[in-house]
mmCIF file as Biopython writes it, N, C-alpha, C and O atoms, coordinates in Angstrom:
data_model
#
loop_
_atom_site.group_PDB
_atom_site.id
_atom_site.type_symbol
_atom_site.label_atom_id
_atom_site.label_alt_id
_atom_site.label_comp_id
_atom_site.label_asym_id
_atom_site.label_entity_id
_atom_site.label_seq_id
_atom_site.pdbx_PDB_ins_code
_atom_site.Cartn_x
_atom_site.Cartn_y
_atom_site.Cartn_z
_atom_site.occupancy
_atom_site.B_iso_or_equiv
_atom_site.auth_seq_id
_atom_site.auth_asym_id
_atom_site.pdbx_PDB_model_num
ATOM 1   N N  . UNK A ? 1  ? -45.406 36.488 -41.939 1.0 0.0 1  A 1 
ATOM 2   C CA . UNK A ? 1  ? -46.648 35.760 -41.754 1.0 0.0 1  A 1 
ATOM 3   C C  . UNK A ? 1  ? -46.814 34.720 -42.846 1.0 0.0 1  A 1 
ATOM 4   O O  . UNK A ? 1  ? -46.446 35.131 -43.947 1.0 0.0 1  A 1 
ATOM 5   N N  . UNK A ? 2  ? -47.082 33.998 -42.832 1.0 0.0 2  A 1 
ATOM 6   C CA . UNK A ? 2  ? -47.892 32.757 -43.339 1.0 0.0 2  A 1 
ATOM 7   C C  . UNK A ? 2  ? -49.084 33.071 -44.405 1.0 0.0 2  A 1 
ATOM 8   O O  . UNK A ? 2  ? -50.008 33.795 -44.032 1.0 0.0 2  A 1 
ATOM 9   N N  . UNK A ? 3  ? -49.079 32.637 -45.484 1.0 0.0 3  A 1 
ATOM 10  C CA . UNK A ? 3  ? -50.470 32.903 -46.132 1.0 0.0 3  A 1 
ATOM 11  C C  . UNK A ? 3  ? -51.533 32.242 -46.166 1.0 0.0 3  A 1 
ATOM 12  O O  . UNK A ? 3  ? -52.493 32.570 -46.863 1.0 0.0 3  A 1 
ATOM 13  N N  . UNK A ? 4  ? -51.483 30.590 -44.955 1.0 0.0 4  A 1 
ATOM 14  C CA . UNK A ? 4  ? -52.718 30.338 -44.799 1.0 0.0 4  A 1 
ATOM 15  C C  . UNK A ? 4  ? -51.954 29.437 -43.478 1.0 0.0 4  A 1 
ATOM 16  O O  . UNK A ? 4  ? -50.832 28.938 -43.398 1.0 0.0 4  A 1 
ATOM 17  N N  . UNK A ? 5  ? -53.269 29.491 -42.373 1.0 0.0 5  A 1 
ATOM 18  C CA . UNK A ? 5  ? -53.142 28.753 -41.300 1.0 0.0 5  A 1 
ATOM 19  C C  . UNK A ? 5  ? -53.842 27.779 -41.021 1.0 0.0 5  A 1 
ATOM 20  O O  . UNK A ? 5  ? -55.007 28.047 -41.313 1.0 0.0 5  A 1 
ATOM 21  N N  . UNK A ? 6  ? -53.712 26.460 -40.473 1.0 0.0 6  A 1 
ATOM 22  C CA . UNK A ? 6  ? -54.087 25.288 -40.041 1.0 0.0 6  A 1 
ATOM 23  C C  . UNK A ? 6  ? -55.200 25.970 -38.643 1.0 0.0 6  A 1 
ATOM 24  O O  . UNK A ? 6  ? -54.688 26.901 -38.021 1.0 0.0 6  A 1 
ATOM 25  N N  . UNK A ? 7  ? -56.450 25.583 -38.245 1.0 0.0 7  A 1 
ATOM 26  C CA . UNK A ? 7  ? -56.972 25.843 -37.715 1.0 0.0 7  A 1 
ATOM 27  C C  . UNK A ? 7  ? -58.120 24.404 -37.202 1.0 0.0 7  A 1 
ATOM 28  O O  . UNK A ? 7  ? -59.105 24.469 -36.467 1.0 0.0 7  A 1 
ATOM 29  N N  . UNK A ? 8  ? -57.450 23.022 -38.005 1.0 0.0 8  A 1 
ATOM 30  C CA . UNK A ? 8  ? -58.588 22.305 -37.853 1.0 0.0 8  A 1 
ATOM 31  C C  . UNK A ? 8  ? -58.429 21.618 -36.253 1.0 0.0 8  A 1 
ATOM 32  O O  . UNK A ? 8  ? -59.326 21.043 -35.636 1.0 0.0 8  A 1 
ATOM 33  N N  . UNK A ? 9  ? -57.179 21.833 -35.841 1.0 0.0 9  A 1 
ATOM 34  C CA . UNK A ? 9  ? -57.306 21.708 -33.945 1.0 0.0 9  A 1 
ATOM 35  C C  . UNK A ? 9  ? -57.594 22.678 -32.907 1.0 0.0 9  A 1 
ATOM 36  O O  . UNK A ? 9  ? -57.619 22.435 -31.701 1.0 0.0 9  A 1 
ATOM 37  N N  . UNK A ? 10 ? -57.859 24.057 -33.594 1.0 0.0 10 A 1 
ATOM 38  C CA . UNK A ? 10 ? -57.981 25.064 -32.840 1.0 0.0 10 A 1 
ATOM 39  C C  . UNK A ? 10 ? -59.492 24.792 -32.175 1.0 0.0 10 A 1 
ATOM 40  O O  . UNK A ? 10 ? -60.346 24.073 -32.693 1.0 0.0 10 A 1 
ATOM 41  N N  . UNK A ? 11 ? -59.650 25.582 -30.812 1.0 0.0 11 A 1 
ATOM 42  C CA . UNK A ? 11 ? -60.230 25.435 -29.997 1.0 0.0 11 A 1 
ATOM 43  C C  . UNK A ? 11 ? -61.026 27.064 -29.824 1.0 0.0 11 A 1 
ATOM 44  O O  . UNK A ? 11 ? -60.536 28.051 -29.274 1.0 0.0 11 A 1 
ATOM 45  N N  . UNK A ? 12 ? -62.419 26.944 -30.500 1.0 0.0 12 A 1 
ATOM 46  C CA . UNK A ? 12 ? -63.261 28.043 -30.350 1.0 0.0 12 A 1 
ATOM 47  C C  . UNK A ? 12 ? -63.633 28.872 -29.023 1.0 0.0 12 A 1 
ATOM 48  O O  . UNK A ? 12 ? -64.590 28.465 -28.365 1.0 0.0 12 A 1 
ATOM 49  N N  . UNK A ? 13 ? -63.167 29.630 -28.736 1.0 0.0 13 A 1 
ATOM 50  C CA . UNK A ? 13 ? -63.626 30.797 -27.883 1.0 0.0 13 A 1 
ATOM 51  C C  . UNK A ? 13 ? -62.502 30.251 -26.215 1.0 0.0 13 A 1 
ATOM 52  O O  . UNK A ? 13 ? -63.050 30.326 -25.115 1.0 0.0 13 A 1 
ATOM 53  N N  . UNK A ? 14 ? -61.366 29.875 -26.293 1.0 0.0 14 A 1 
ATOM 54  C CA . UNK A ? 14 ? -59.907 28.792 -25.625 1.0 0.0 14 A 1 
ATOM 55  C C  . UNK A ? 14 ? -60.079 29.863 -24.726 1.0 0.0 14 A 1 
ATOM 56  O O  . UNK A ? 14 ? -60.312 29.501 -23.573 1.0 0.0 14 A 1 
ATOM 57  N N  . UNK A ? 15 ? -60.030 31.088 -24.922 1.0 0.0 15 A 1 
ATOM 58  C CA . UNK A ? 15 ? -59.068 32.385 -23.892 1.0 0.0 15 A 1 
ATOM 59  C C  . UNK A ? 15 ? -59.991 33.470 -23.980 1.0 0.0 15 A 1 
ATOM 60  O O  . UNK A ? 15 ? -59.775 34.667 -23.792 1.0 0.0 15 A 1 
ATOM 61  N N  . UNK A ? 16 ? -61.265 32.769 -24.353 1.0 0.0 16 A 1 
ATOM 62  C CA . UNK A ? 16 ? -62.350 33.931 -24.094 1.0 0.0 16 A 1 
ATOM 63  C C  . UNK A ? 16 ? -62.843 34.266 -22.638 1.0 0.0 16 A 1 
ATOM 64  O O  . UNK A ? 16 ? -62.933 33.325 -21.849 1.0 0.0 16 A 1 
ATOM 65  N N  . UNK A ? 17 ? -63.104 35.282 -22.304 1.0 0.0 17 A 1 
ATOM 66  C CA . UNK A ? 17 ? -63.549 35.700 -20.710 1.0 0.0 17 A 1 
ATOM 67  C C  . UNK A ? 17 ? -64.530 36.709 -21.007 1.0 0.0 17 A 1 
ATOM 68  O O  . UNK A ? 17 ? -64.269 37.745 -21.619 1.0 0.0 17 A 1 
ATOM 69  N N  . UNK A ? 18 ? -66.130 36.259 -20.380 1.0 0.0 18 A 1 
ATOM 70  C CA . UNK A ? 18 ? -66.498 37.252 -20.105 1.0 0.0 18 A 1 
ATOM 71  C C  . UNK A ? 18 ? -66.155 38.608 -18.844 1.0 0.0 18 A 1 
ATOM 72  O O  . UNK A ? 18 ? -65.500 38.524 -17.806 1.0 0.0 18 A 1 
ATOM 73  N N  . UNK A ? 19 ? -66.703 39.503 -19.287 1.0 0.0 19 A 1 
ATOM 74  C CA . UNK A ? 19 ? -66.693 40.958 -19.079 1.0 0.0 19 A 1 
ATOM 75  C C  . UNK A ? 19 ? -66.492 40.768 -17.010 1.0 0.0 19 A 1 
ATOM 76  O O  . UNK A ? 19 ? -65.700 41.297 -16.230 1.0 0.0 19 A 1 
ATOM 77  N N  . UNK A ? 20 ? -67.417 39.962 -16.836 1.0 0.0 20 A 1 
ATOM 78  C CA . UNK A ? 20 ? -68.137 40.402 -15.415 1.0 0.0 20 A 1 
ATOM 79  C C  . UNK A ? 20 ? -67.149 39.377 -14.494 1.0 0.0 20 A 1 
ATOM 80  O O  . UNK A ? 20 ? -67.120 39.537 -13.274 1.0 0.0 20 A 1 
ATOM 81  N N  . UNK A ? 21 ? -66.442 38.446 -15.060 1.0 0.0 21 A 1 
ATOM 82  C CA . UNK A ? 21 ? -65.174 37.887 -14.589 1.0 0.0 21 A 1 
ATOM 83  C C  . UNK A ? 21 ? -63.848 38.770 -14.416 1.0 0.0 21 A 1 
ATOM 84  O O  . UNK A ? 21 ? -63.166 38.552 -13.414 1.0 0.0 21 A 1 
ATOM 85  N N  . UNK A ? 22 ? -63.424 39.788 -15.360 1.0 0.0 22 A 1 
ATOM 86  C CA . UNK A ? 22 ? -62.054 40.208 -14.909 1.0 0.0 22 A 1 
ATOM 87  C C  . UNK A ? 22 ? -62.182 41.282 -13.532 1.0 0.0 22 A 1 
ATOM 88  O O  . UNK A ? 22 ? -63.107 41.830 -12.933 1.0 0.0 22 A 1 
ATOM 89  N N  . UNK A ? 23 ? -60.651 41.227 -13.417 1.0 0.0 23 A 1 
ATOM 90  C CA . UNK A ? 23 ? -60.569 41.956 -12.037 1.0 0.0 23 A 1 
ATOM 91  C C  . UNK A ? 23 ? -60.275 43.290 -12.710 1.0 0.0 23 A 1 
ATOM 92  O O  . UNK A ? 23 ? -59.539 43.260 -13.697 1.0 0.0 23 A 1 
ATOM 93  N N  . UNK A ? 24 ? -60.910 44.808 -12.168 1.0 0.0 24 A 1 
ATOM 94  C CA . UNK A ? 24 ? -60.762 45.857 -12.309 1.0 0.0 24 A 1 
ATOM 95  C C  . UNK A ? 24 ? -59.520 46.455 -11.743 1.0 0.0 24 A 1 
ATOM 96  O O  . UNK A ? 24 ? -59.841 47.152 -10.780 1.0 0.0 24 A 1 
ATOM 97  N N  . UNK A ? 25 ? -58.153 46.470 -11.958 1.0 0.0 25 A 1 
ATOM 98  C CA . UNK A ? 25 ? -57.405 47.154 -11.167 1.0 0.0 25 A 1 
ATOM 99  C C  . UNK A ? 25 ? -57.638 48.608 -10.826 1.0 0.0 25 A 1 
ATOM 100 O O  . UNK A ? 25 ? -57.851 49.486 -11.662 1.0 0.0 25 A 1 
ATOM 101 N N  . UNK A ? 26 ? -57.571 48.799 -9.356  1.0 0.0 26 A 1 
ATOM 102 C CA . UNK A ? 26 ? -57.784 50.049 -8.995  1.0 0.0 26 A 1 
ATOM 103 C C  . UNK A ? 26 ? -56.482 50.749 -8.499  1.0 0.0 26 A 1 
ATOM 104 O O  . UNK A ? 26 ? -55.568 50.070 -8.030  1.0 0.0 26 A 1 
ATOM 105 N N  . UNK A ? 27 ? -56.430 51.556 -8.560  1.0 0.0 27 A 1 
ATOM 106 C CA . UNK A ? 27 ? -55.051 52.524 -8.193  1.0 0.0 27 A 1 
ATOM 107 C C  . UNK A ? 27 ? -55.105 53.715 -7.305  1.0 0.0 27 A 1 
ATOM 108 O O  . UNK A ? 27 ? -55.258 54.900 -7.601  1.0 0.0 27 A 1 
ATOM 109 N N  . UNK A ? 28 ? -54.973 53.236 -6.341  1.0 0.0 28 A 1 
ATOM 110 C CA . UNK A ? 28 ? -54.983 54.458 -4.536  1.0 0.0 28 A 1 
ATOM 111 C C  . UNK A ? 28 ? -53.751 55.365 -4.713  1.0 0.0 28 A 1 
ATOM 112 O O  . UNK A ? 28 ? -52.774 55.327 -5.461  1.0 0.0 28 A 1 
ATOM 113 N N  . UNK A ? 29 ? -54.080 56.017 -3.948  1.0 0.0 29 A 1 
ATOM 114 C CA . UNK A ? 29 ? -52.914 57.544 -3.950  1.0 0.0 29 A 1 
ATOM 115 C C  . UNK A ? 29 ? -51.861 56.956 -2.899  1.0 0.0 29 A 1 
ATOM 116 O O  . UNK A ? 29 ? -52.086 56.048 -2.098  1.0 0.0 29 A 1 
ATOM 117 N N  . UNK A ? 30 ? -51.265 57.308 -2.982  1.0 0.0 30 A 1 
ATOM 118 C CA . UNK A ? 30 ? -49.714 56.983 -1.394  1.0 0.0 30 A 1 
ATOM 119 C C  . UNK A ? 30 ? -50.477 57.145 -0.167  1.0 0.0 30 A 1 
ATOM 120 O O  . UNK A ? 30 ? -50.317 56.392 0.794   1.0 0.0 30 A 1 
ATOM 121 N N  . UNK A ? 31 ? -51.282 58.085 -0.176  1.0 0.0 31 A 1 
ATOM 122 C CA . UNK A ? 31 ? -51.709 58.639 1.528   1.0 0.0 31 A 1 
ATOM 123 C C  . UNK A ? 31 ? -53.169 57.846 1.981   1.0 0.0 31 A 1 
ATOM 124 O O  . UNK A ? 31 ? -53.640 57.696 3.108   1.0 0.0 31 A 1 
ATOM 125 N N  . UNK A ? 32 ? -53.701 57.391 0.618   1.0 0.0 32 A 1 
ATOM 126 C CA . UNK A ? 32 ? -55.047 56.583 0.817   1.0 0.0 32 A 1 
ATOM 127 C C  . UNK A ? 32 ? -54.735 54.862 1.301   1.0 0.0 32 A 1 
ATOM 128 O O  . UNK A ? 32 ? -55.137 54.130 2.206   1.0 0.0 32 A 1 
ATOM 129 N N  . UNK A ? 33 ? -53.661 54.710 -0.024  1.0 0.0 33 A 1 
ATOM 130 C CA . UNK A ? 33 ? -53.255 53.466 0.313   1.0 0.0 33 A 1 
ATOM 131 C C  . UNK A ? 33 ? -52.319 53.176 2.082   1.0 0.0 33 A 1 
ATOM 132 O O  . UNK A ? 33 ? -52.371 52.105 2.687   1.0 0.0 33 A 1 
ATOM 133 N N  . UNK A ? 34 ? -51.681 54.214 2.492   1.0 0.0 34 A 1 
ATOM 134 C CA . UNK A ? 34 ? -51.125 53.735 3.873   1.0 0.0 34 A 1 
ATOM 135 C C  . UNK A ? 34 ? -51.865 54.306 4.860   1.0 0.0 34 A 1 
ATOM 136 O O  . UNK A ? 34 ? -51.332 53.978 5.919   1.0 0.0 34 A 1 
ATOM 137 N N  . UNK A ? 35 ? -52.980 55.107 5.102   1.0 0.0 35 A 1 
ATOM 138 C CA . UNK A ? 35 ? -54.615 55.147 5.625   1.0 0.0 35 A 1 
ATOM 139 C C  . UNK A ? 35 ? -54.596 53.577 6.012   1.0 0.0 35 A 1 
ATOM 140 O O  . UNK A ? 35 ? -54.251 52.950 7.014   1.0 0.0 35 A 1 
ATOM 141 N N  . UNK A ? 36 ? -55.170 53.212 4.649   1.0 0.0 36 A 1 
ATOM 142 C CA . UNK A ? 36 ? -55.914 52.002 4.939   1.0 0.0 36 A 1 
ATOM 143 C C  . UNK A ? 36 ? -54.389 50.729 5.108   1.0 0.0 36 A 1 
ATOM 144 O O  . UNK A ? 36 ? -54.613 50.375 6.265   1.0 0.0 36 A 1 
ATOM 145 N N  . UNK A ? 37 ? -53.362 50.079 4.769   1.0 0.0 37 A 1 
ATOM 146 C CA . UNK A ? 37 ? -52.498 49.506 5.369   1.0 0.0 37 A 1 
ATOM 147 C C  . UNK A ? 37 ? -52.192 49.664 6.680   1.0 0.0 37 A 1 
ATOM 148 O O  . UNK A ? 37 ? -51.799 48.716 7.360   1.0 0.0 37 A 1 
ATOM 149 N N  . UNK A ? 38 ? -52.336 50.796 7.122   1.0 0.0 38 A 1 
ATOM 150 C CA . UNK A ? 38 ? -51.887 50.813 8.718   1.0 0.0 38 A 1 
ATOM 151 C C  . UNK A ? 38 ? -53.289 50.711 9.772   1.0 0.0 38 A 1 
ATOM 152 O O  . UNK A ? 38 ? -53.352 50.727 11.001  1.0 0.0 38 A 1 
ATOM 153 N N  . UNK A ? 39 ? -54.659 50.570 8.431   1.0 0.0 39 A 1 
ATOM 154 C CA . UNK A ? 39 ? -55.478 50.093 9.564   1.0 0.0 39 A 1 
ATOM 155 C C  . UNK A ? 39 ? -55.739 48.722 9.539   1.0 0.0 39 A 1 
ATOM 156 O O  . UNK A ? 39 ? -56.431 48.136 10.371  1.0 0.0 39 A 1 
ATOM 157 N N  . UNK A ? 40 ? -54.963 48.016 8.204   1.0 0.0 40 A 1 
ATOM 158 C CA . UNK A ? 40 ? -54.868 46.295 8.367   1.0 0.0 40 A 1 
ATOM 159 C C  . UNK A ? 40 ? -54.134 45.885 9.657   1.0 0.0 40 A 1 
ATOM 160 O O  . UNK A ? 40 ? -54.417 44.903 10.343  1.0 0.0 40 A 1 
ATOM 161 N N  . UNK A ? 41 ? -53.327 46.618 9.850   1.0 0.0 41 A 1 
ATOM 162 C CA . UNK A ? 41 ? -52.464 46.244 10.074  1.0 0.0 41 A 1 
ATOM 163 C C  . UNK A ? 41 ? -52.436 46.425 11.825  1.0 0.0 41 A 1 
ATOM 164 O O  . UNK A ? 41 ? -51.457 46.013 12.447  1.0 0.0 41 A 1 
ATOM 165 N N  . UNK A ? 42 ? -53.398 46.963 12.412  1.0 0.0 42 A 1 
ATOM 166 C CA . UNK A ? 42 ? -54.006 47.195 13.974  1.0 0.0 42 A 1 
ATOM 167 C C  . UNK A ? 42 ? -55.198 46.026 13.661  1.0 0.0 42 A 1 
ATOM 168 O O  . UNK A ? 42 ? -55.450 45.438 14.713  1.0 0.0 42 A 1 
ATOM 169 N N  . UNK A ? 43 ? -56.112 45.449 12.376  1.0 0.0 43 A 1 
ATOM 170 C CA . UNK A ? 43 ? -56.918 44.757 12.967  1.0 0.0 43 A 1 
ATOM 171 C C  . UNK A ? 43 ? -56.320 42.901 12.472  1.0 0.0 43 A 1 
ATOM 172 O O  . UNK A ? 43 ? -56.492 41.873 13.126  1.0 0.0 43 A 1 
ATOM 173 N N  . UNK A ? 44 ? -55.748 43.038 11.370  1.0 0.0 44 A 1 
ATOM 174 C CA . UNK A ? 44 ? -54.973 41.685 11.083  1.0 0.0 44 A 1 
ATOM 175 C C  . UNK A ? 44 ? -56.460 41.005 10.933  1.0 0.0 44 A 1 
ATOM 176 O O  . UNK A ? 44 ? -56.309 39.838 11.294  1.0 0.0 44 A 1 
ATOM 177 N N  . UNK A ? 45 ? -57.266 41.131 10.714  1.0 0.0 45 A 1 
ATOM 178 C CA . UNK A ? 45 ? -58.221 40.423 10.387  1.0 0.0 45 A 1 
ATOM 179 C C  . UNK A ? 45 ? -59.509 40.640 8.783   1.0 0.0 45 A 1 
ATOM 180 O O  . UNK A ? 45 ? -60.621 40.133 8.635   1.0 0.0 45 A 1 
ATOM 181 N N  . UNK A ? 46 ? -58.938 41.327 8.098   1.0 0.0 46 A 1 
ATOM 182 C CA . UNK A ? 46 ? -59.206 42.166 7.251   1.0 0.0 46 A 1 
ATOM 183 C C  . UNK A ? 46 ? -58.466 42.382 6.014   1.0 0.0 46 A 1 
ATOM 184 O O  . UNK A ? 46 ? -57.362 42.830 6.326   1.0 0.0 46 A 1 
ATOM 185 N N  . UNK A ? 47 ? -58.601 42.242 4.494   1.0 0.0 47 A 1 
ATOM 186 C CA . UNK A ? 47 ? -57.385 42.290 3.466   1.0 0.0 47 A 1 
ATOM 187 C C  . UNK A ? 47 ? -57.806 43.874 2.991   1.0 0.0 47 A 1 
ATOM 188 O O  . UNK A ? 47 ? -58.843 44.327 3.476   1.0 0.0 47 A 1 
ATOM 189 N N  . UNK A ? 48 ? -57.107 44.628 2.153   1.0 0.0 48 A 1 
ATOM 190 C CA . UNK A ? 48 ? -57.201 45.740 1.759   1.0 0.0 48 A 1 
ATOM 191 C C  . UNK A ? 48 ? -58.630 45.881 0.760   1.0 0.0 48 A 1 
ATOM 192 O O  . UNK A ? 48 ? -59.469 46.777 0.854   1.0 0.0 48 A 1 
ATOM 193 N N  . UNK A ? 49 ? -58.638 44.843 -0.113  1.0 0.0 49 A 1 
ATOM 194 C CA . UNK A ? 49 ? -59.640 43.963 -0.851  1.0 0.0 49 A 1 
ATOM 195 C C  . UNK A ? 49 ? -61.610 44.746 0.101   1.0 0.0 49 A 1 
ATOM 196 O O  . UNK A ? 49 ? -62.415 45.643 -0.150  1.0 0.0 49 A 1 
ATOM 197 N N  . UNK A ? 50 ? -61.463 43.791 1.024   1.0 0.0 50 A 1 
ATOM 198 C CA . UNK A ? 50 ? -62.323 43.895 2.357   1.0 0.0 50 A 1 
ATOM 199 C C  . UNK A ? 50 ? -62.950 44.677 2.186   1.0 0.0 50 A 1 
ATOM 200 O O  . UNK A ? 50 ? -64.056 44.865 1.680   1.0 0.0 50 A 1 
ATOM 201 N N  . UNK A ? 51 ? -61.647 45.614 2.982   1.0 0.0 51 A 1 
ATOM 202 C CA . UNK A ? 51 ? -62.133 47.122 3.716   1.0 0.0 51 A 1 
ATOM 203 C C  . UNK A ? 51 ? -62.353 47.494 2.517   1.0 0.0 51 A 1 
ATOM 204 O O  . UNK A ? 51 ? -63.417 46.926 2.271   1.0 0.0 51 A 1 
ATOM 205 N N  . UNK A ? 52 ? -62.013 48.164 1.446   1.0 0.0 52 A 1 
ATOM 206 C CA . UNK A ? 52 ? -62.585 49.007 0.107   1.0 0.0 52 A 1 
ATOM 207 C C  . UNK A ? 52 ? -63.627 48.278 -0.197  1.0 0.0 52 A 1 
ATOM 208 O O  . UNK A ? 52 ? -64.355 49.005 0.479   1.0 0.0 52 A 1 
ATOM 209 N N  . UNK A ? 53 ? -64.370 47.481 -0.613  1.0 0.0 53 A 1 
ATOM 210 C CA . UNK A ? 53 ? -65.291 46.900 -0.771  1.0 0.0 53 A 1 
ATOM 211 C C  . UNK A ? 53 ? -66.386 47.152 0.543   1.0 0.0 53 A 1 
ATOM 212 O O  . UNK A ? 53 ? -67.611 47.169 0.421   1.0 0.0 53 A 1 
ATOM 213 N N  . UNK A ? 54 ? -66.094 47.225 1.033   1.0 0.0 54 A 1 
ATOM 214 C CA . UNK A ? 54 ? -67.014 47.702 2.374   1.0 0.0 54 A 1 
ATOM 215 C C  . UNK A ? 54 ? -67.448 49.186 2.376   1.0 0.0 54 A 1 
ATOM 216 O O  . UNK A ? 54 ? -68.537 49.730 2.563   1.0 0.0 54 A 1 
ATOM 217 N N  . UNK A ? 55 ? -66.412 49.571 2.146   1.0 0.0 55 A 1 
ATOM 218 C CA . UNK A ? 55 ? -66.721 51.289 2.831   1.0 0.0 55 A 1 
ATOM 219 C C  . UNK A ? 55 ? -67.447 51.883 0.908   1.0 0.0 55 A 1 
ATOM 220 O O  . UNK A ? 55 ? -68.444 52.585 0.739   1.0 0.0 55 A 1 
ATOM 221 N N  . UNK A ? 56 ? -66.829 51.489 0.144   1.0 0.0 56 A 1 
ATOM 222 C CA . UNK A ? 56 ? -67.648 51.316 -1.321  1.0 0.0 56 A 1 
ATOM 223 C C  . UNK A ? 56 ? -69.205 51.061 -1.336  1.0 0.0 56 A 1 
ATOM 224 O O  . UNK A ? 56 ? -70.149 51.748 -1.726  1.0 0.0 56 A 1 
ATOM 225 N N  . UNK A ? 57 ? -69.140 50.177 -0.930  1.0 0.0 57 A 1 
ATOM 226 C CA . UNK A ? 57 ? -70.790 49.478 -0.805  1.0 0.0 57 A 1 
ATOM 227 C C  . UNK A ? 57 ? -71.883 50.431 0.447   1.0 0.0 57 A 1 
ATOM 228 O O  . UNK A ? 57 ? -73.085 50.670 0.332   1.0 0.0 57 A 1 
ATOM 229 N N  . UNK A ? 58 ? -70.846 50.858 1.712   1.0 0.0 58 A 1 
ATOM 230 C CA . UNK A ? 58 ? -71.479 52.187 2.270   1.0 0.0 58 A 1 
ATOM 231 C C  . UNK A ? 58 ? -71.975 53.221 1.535   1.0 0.0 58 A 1 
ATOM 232 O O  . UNK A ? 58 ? -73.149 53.533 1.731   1.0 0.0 58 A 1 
ATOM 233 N N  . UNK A ? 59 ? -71.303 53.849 0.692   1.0 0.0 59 A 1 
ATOM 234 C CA . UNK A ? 59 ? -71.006 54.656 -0.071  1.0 0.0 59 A 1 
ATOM 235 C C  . UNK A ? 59 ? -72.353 54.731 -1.298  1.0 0.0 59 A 1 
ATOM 236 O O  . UNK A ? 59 ? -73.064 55.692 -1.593  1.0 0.0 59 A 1 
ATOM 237 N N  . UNK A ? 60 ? -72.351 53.693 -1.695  1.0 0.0 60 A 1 
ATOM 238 C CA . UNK A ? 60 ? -73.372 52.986 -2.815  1.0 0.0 60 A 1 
ATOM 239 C C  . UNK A ? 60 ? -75.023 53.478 -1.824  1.0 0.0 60 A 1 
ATOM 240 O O  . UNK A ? 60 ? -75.921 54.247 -2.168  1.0 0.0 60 A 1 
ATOM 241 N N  . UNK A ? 61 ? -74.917 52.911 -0.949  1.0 0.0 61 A 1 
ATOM 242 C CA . UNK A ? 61 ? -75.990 53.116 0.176   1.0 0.0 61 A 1 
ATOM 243 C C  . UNK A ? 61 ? -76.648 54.025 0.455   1.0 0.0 61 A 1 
ATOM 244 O O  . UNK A ? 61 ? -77.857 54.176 0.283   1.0 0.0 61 A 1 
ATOM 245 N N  . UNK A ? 62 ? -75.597 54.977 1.092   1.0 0.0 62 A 1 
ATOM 246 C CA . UNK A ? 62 ? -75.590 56.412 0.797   1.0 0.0 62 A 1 
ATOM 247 C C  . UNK A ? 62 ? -76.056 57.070 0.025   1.0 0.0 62 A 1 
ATOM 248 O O  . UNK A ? 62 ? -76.630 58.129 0.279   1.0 0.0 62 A 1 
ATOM 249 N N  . UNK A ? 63 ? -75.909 56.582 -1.082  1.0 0.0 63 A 1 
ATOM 250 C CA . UNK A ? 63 ? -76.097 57.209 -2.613  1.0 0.0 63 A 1 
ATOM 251 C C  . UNK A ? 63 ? -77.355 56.865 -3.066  1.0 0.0 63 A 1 
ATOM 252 O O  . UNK A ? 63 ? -77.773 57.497 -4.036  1.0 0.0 63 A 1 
ATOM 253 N N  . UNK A ? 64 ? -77.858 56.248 -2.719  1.0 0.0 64 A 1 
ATOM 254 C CA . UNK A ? 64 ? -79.350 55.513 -2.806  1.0 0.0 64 A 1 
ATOM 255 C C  . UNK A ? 64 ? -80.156 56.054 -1.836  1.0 0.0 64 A 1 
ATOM 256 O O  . UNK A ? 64 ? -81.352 56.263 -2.042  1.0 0.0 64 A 1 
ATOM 257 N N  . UNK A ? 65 ? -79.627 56.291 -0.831  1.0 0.0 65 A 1 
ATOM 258 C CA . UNK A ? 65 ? -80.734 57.305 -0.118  1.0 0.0 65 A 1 
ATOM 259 C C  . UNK A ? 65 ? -80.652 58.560 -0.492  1.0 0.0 65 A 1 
ATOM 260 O O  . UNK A ? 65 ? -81.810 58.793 -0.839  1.0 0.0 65 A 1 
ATOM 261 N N  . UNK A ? 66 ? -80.102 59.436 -0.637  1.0 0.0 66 A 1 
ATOM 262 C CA . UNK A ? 66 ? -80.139 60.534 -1.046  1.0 0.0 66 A 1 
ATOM 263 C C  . UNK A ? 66 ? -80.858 60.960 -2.823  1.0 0.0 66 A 1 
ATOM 264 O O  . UNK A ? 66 ? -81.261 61.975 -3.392  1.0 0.0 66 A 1 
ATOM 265 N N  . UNK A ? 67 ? -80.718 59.759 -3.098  1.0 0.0 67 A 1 
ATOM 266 C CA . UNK A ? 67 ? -81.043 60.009 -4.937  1.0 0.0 67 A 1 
ATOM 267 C C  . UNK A ? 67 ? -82.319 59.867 -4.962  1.0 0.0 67 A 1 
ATOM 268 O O  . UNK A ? 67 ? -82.930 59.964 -6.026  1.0 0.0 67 A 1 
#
């Protein structure tokens, strides 16, 4: 390392991201994930994205009535 760095072109907050921008990777089981691929895949109108986000937000719904 260097014992002092040049910083007078650096660019404050360059590769900063807020929180509510990144993508959450989620990770399905083998039998959940080809569930739902083989039902893309009868409607072709629909991304995997979609449908989990859908049946999630049911779910959320659900959960709000009962609470």
């Amino acid at each position: 390392m260097k014992k002092e760095y040049d910083f007078t072109n650096a660019q404050q907050g360059k590769f900063y991201r807020p929180l509510n921008e990144l993508d959450i990777p989620i990770y399905l089981d083998d039998d959940v994930k080809k569930f739902f691929m083989d039902k893309i895949k009868s409607t072709k109108d629909f991304s995997l994205n979609t449908i989990i986000n859908s049946l999630l937000k049911q779910d959320i719904e659900i959960s709000k009535k009962l609470a």
